[in-house]
C-alpha positions in Angstrom: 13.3 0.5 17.5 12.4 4.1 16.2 13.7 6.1 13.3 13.6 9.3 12.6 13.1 10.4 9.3 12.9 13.8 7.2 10.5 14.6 4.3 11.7 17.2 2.5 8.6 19.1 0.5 11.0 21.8 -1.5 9.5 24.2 -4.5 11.2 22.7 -7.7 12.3 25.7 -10.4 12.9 23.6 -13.3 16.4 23.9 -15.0 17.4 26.3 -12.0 20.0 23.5 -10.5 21.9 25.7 -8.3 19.1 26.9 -6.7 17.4 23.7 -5.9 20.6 22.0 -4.9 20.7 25.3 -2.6 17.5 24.6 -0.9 18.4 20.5 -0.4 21.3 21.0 1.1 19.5 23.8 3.5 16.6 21.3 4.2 19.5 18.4 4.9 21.6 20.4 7.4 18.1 21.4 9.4 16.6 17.7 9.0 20.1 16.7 10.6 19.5 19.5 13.4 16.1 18.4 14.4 18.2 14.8 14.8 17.0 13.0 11.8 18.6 9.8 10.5 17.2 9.8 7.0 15.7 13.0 4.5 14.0 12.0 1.4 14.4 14.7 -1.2 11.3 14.8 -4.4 11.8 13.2 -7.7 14.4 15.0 -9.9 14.3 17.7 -7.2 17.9 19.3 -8.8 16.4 19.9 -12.6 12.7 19.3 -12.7 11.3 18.1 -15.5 13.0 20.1 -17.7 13.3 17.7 -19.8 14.4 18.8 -22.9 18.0 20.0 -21.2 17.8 16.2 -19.4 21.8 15.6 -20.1 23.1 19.1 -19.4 21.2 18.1 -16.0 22.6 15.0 -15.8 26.1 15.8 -16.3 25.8 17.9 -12.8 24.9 14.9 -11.0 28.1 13.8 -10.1 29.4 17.1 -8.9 26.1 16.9 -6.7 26.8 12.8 -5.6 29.8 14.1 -4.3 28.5 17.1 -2.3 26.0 14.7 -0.7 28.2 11.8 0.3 30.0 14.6 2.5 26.9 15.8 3.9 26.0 12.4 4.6 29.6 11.9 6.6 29.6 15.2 8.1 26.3 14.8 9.8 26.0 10.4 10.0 22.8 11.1 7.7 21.0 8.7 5.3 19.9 11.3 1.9 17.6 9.6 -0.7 15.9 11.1 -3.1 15.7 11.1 -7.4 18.1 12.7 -9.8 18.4 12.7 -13.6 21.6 10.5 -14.3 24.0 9.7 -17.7 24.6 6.3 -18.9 26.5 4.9 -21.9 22.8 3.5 -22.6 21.2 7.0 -22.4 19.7 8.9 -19.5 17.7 7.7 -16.9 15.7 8.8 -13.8 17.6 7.2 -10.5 16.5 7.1 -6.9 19.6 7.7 -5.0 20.8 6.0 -1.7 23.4 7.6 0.3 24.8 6.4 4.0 27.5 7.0 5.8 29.1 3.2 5.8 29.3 3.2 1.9 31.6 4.8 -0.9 28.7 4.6 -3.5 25.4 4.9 -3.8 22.3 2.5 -4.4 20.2 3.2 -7.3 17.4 2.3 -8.8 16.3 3.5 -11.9 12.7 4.5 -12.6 11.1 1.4 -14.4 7.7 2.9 -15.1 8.4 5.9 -17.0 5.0 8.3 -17.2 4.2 9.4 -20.6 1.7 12.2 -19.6 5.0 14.4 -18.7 7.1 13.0 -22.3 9.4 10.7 -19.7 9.6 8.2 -22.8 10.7 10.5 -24.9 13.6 11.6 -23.2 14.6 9.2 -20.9 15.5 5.4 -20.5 13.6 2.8 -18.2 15.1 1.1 -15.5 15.2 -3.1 -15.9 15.4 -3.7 -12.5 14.1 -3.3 -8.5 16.5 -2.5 -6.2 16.5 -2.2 -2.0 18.8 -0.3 -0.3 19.4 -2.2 3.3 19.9 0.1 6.3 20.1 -0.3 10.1 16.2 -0.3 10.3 15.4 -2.9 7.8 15.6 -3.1 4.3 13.8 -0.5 1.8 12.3 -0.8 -1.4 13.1 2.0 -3.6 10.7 3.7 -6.3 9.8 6.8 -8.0 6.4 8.8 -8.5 4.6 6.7 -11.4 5.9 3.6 -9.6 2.8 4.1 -6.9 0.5 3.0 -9.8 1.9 -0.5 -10.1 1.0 -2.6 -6.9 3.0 -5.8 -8.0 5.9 -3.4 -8.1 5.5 -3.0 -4.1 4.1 -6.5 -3.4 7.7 -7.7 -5.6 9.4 -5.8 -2.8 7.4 -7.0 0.3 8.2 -10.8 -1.0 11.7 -10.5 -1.3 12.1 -8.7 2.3 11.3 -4.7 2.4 10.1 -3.9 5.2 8.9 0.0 4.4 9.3 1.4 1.1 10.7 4.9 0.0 9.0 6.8 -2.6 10.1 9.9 -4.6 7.8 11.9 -6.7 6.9 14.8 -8.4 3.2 14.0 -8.4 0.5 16.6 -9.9 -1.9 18.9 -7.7 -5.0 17.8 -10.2 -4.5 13.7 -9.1 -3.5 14.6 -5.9 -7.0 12.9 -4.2 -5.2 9.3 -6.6 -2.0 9.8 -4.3 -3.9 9.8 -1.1 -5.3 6.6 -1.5 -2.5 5.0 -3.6 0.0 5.2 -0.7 -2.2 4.3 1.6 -3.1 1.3 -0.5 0.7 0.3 -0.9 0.8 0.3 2.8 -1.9 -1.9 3.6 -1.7 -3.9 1.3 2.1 -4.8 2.4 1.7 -3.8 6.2 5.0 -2.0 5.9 5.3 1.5 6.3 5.5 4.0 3.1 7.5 7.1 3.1 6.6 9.6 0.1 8.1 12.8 -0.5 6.3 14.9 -2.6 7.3 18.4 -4.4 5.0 21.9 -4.9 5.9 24.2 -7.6 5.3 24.6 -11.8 4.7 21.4 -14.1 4.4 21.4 -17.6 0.7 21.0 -17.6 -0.3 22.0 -14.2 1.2 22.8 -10.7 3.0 19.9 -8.0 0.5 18.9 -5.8 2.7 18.5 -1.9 1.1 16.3 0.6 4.0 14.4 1.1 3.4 11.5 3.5 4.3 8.8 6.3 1.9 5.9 6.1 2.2 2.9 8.8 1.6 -0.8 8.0 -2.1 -0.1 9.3 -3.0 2.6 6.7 -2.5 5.1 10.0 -1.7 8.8 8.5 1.3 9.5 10.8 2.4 12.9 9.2 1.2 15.3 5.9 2.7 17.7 4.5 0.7 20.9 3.2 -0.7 20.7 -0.3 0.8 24.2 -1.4 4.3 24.8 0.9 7.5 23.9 1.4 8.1 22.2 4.8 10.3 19.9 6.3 8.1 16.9 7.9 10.0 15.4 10.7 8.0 12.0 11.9 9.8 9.6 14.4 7.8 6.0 13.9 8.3 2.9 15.7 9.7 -0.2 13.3 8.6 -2.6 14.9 5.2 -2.2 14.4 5.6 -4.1 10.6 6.4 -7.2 12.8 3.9 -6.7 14.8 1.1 -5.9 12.3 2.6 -9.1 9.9 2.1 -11.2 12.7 -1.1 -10.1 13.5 -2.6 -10.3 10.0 -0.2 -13.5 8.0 -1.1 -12.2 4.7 2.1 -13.1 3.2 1.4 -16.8 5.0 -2.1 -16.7 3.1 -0.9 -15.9 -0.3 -2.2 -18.7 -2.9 0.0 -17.8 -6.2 -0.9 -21.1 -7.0 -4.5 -19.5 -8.3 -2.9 -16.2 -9.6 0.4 -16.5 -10.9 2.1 -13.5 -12.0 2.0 -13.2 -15.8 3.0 -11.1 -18.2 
């Protein structure tokens, strides 16, 4: 079975939410004209990490849901990707799945929050994982940060996920550390890892790109460049994760008898 899927690489302008809602909804109508049936969009790719402004950015997020649960009708697309969202508890970053067969979206909020960019400061963690189950198998959702925990992936893997979606905003300077952390998710899980990156200005440095499609064999199928926006369009056959788990029973070989998750 084959899916084709959209990675969409956009130039974030921090607090500058009309224009980067302008340029998703651009790179969603042409990802659903090159026949697409997914577009990952980057992590907080409406707001940036603008941080300090986190609930004025918030509060545009359901005016936003809204415009992207028509898109997602209009053109029978799947749209995931991270936005800054208000809670009774405070505010937290949430990866956002949209289809066309549901009312509401999935979410999963970030649980790792990365205190080199003042995330704690400004923003609640997420308690929970969270797969969002679509007509290629079911997904693990996570966030930038999130690449750095492996039992976060390995969580997912054992409770079904068959590829893994990841949004990020992930720094030009570490960009060598994303290369082989997605990679290493891959492998390690033989599932396929989809990782939408972002360019433009940080706080500290610039967005790195090099968004990426990584199969269950560590196979680079697609990258993005490390400096432009693009739209990477990849069609990848599913079924490979069968056939790669089959192959190689590493789930079968386990022995969490000897290493038992702790805290």
């Amino acid at each position: 079975m084959n899916l084709t899927l959209s990675l969409a690489q956009l130039y974030i302008t921090p607090g500058k939410v009309a224009l980067n809602l302008q340029k998703a909804l651009s790179a969603i109508e042409e990802a659903a004209r090159q026949g697409s049936q997914i577009i990952l969009l980057p992590e907080c790719w409406s707001s940036g990490y603008d941080l300090e402004n986190a609930s004025r950015h918030a509060a545009q997020t359901p005016q936003i849901l809204t415009e992207l649960s028509r898109l997602t009708r209009q053109f029978n697309l799947c749209i995931g990707g991270s936005l800054l969202e208000n809670s009774p508890t405070g505010i937290f970053n949430s990866f956002l799945w949209l289809d066309p067969q549901h009312a509401d979206p999935i979410r999963y909020r970030k649980i790792h929050l990365f205190r080199l960019m003042d995330e704690h400061r400004w923003l609640q963690p997420g308690n929970s994982l969270q797969m969002a189950s679509t007509l290629w198998g079911k997904a693990g959702l996570a966030i930038c940060y999130d690449l750095r925990f492996p039992e976060l992936f390995r969580s997912y893997a054992l409770q079904g996920a068959d590829f893994f979606f990841l949004s990020a905003e992930w720094p030009a300077k570490r960009i060598h550390h994303w290369k082989i952390l997605t990679h290493a998710r891959a492998i390690e899980n033989l599932s396929f890892l989809f990782a939408v990156n972002c360019i433009g200005p940080a706080t500290r440095d610039e967005f790195g790109g090099c968004s990426m499609v990584i199969s269950p064999w560590g196979e680079t199928l697609a990258e993005a460049s490390s400096r432009d926006e693009e739209l990477l369009t990849v069609t990848v056959d599913i079924d490979q994760i069968s056939r790669a788990r089959n192959f190689l029973p590493i789930f079968q070989d386990r022995r969490p008898d000897i290493y038992p998750l702790s805290s």
